[in-house]
C-alpha positions as CSV (number, residue, x, y, z in Angstrom):
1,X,22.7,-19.6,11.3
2,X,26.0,-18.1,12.5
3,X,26.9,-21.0,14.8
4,X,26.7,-23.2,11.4
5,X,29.1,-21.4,9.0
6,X,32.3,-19.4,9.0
7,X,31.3,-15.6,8.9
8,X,32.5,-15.2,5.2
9,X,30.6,-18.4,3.9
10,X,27.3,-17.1,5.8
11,X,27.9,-14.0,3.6
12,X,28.3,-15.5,0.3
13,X,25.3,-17.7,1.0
14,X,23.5,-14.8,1.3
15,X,24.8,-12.7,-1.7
16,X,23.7,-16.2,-3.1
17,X,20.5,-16.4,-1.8
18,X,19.2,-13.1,-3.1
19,X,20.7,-13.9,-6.7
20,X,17.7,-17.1,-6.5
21,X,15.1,-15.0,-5.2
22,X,15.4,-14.8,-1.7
23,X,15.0,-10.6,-0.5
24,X,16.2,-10.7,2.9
25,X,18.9,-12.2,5.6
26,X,18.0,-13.0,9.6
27,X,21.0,-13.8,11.2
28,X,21.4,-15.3,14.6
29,X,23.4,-13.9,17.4
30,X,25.0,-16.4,19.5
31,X,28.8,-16.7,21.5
32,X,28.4,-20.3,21.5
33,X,27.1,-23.0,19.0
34,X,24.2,-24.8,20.1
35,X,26.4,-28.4,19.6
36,X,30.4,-28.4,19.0
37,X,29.5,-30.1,15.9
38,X,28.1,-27.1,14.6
39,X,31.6,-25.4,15.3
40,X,30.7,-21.6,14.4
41,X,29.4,-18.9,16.4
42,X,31.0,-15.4,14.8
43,X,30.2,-11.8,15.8
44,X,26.4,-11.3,14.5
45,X,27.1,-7.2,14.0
46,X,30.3,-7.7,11.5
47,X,28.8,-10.2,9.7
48,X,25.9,-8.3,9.4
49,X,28.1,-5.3,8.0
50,X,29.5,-7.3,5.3
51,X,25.9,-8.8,4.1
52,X,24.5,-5.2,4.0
53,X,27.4,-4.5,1.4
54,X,26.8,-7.4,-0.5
55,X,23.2,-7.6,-0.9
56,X,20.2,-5.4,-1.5
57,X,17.5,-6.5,0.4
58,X,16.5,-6.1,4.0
59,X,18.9,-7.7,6.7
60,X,18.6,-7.7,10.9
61,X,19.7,-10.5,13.8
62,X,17.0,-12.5,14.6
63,X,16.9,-11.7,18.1
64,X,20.1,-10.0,19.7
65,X,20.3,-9.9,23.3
66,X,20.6,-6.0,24.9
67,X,20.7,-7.0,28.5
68,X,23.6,-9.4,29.4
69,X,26.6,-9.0,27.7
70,X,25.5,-6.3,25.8
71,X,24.5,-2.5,27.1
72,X,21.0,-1.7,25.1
73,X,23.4,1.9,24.5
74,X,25.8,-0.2,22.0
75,X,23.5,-2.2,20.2
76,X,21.4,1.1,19.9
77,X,24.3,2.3,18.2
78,X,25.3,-0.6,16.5
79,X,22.0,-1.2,15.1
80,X,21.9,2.8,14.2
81,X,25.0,2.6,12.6
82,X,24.0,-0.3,10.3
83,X,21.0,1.5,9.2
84,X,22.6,4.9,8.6
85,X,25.2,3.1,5.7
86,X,22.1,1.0,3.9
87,X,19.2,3.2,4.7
88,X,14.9,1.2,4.8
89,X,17.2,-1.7,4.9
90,X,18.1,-2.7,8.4
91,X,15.9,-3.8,11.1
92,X,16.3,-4.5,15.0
93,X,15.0,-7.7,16.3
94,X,15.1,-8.3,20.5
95,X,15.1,-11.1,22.3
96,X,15.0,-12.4,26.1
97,X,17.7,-13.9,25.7
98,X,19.5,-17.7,26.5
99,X,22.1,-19.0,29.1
100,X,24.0,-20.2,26.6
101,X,25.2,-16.9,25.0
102,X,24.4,-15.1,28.1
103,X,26.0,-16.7,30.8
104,X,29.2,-16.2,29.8
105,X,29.6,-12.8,31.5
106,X,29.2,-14.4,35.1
107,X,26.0,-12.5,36.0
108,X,23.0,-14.2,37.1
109,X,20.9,-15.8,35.3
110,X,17.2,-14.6,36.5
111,X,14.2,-16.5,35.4
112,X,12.3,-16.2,32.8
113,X,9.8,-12.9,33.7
114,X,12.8,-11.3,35.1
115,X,15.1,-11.5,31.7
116,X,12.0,-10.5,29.6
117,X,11.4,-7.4,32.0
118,X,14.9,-6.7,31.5
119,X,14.5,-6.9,27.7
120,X,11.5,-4.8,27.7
121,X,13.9,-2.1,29.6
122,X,16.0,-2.7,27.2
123,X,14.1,-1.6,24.4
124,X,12.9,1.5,26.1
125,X,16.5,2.3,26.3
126,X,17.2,1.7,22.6
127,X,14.2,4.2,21.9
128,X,14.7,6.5,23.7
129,X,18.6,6.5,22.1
130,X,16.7,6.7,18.6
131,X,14.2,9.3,19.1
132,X,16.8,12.0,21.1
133,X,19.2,11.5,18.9
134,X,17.1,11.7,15.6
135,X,15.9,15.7,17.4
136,X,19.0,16.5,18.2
137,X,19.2,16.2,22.3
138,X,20.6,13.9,25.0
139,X,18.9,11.4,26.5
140,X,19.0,9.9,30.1
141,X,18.1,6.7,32.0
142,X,17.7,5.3,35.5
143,X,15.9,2.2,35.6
144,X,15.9,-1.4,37.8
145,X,18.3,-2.6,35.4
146,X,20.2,0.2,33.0
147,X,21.7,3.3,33.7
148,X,22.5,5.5,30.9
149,X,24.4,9.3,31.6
150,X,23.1,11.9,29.3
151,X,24.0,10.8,26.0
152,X,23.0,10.6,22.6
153,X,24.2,8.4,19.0
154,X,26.3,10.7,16.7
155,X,25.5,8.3,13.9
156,X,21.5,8.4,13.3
157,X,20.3,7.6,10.0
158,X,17.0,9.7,8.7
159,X,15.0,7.1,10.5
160,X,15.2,4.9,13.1
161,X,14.9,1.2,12.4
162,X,12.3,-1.0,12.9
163,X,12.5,-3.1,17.0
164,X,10.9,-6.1,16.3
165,X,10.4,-8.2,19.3
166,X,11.1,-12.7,19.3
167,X,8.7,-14.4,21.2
168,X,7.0,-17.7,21.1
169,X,5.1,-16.3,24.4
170,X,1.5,-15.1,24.1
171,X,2.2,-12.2,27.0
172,X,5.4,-11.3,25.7
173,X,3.3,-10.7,22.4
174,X,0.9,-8.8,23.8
175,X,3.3,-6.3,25.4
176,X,5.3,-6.5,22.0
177,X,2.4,-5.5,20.5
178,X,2.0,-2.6,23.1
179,X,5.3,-1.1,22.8
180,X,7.1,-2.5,19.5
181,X,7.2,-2.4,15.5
182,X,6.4,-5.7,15.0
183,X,7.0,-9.6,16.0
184,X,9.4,-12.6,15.4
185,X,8.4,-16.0,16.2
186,X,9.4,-19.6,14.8
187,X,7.1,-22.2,13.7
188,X,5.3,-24.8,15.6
189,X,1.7,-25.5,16.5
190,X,-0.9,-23.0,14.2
191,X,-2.9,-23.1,17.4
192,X,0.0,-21.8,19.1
193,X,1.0,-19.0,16.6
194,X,-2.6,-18.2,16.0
195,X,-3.1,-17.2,19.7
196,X,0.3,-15.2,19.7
197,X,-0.7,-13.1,16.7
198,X,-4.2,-12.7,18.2
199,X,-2.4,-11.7,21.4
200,X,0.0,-9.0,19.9
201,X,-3.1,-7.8,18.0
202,X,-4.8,-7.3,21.6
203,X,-1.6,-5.6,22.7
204,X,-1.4,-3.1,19.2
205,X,-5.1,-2.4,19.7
206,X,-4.7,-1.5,23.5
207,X,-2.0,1.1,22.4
208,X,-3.7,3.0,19.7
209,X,-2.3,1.2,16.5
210,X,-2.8,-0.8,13.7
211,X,-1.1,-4.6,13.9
212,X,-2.0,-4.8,10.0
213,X,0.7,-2.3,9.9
214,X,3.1,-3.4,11.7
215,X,5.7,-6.4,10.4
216,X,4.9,-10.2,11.7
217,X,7.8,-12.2,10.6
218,X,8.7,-15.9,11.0
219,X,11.9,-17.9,11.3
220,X,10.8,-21.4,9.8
221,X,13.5,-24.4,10.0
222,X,13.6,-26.8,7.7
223,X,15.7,-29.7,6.6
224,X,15.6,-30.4,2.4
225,X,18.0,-32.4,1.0
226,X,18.6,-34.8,-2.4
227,X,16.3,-37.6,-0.4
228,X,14.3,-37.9,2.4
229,X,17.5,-40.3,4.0
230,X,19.6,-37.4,3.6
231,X,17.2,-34.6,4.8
232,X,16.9,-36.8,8.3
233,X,20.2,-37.5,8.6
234,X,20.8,-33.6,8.3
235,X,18.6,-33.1,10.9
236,X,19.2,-35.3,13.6
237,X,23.4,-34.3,12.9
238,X,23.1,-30.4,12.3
239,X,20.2,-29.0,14.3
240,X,18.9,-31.6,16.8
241,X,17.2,-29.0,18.5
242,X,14.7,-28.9,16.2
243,X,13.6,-31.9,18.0
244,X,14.3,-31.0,21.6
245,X,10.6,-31.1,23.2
246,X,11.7,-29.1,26.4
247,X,12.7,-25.6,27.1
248,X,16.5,-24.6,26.7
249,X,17.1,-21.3,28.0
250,X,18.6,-22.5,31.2
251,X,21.4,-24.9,29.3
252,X,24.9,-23.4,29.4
253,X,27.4,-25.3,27.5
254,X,27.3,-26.7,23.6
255,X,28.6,-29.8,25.4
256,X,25.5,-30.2,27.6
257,X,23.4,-29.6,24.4
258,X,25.4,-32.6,22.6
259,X,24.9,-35.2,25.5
260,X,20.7,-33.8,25.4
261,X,20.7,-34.2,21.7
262,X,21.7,-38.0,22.0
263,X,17.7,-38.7,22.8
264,X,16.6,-36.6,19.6
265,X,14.7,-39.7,17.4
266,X,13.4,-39.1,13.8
267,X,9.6,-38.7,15.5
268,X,10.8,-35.9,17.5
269,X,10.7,-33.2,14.6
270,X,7.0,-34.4,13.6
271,X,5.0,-30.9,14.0
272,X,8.2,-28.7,14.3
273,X,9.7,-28.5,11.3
274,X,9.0,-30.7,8.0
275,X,12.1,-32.7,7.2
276,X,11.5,-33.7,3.5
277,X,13.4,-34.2,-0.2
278,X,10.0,-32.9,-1.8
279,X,10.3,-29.3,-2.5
280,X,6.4,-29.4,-2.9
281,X,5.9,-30.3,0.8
282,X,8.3,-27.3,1.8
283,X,6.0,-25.3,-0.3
284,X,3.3,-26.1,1.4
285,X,4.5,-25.7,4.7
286,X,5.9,-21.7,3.5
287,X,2.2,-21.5,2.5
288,X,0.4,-22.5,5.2
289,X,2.7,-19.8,7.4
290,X,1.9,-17.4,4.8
291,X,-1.8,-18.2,5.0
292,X,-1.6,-16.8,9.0
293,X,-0.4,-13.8,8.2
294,X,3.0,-13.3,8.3
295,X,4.6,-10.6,6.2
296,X,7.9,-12.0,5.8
297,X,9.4,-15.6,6.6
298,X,13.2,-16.5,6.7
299,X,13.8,-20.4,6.1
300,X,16.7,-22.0,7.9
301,X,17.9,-25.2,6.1
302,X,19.9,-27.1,9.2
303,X,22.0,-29.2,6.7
304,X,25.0,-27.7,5.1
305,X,23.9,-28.1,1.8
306,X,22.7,-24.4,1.2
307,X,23.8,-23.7,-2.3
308,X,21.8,-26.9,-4.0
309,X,19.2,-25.9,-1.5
310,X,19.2,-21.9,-2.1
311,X,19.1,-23.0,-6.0
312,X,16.1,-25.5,-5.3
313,X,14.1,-23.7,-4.0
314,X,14.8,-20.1,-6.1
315,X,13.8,-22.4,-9.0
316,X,10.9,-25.1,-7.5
317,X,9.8,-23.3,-4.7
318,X,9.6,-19.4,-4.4
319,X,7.6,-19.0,-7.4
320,X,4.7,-20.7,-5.9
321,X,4.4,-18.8,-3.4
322,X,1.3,-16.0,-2.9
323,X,1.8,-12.9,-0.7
């Protein structure tokens, strides 16, 4: 979580993190923190830059934004560029975006089937920019929302990298299904995340593929600490949206955020994220996500504890797990 750490902290954590185990890096992209206590928010793209230089494994924002302040033709290229300097490494995930990042440019901010037609645009923007460029030819664009002049990336590497769309919306799945590489979502109800699989299964199906082929990943938050006082404490302090039971996309200003997050109680994170000193329980909880189907699943510990936690859970928890 950029919005948590100064940009070279998030790195070492990471460089950290794969020394105990760990074989990949999601990182968010955000303008703003989601509460001034959090007091980060750096430039997801050069932060990404330096992680793919000092780790191996597989590294990608979690769900970057190509439709407000940010032309799907530069994060086509930024994203190309990434994956031309650490080739089967980098992957592209998409979001809908949220007015708290967004906003900031002064546009307006549409509701919520608008900004997800907008993100499904963008995609077809970024692949289009991929496949041209990877044959050698210009591409153009003329659609409700983009314009793009006959163009094409310079910088390709031999293959484009995987778009994975975020989504905790069963239509949104389906379509991702439809026209994607794959799916993020975060945690929360199985019910709930059973139906969004079985939705961008319906949507893979519909366009000729295979969804047991294409990457289902999860973003999983968490709060581990030395005791179950302290793992609360990080919770409620750090990463109160964890227990925010209402939607947020509309909410504009980290200060708005902090005056919500004053109503967060310990009972509000039961069923969104386990919030526990027992490694065992976190286990379980990896397990379970596991269990569903997911391919790969990036924990987020909202306390700033992350080395003892990174070491804990290289040592007491990853070898537990089954594939």
């Amino acid at each position: 979580m950029l919005e948590q750490f100064p940009p070279s902290d998030a790195v070492g954590f990471a460089a950290l993190a794969e020394r105990h185990g760990f074989s990949g890096v999601m990182a968010t992209d955000h303008f703003q923190p989601w509460v001034p206590r959090q007091g980060q928010s750096s430039h997801v793209w050069s932060v990404l830059g330096a992680i793919g230089e000092r780790t191996r494994g597989d590294f990608g924002p979690g769900a970057t934004t190509p439709t407000f302040r940010t032309h799907p033709a530069v994060v086509a290229q930024a994203s190309a560029t990434l994956a031309a300097m650490h080739p089967g490494r980098h992957w592209l995930g998409i979001g809908s975006g949220e007015a708290l990042n967004e906003h900031i440019v002064g546009q307006y901010w549409p509701e919520a089937p608008e900004r997800i037609n907008r993100m499904f645009e963008a995609i077809d923007v970024i692949r289009k920019l991929f496949t041209a460029s990877l044959a050698g030819r210009d591409v153009r664009h003329a659609g409700p929302n983009f314009k793009l002049e006959s163009t094409r990336l310079w910088t390709m590497p031999a293959k484009a990298p995987e778009i994975l769309v975020a989504t905790a919306g069963p239509v949104t799945a389906r379509r991702a299904g439809a026209v994607a590489d794959g799916l993020i979502t975060t945690s929360g109800p199985i019910e709930r995340i059973e139906a969004l699989l079985a939705r961008f299964r319906e949507g893979a199906r519909e366009s000729g593929r295979d969804a047991t082929r294409m990457p289902k990943v999860l973003q999983l938050h968490l709060s581990w600490a030395a005791t179950d006082e302290e793992a609360m404490r990080n919770a409620l302090l750090e990463w109160p949206i964890g227990g925010m039971r209402f939607g947020r996309s509309d909410i504009r200003s980290p200060f708005e955020f902090e005056q919500l997050a004053r109503t967060v109680r310990p009972e509000d994170f039961t069923g969104s994220m386990v919030v526990s000193a027992d490694p065992e329980r976190h286990r379980a909880e990896i397990q379970r996500h596991l269990d569903l189907g997911f391919d790969r699943i990036y924990l987020h510990n909202v306390g700033r504890n992350q080395a003892d936690w990174i070491e804990a859970f290289g040592r007491e928890v990853l070898p537990g797990l089954r594939a």
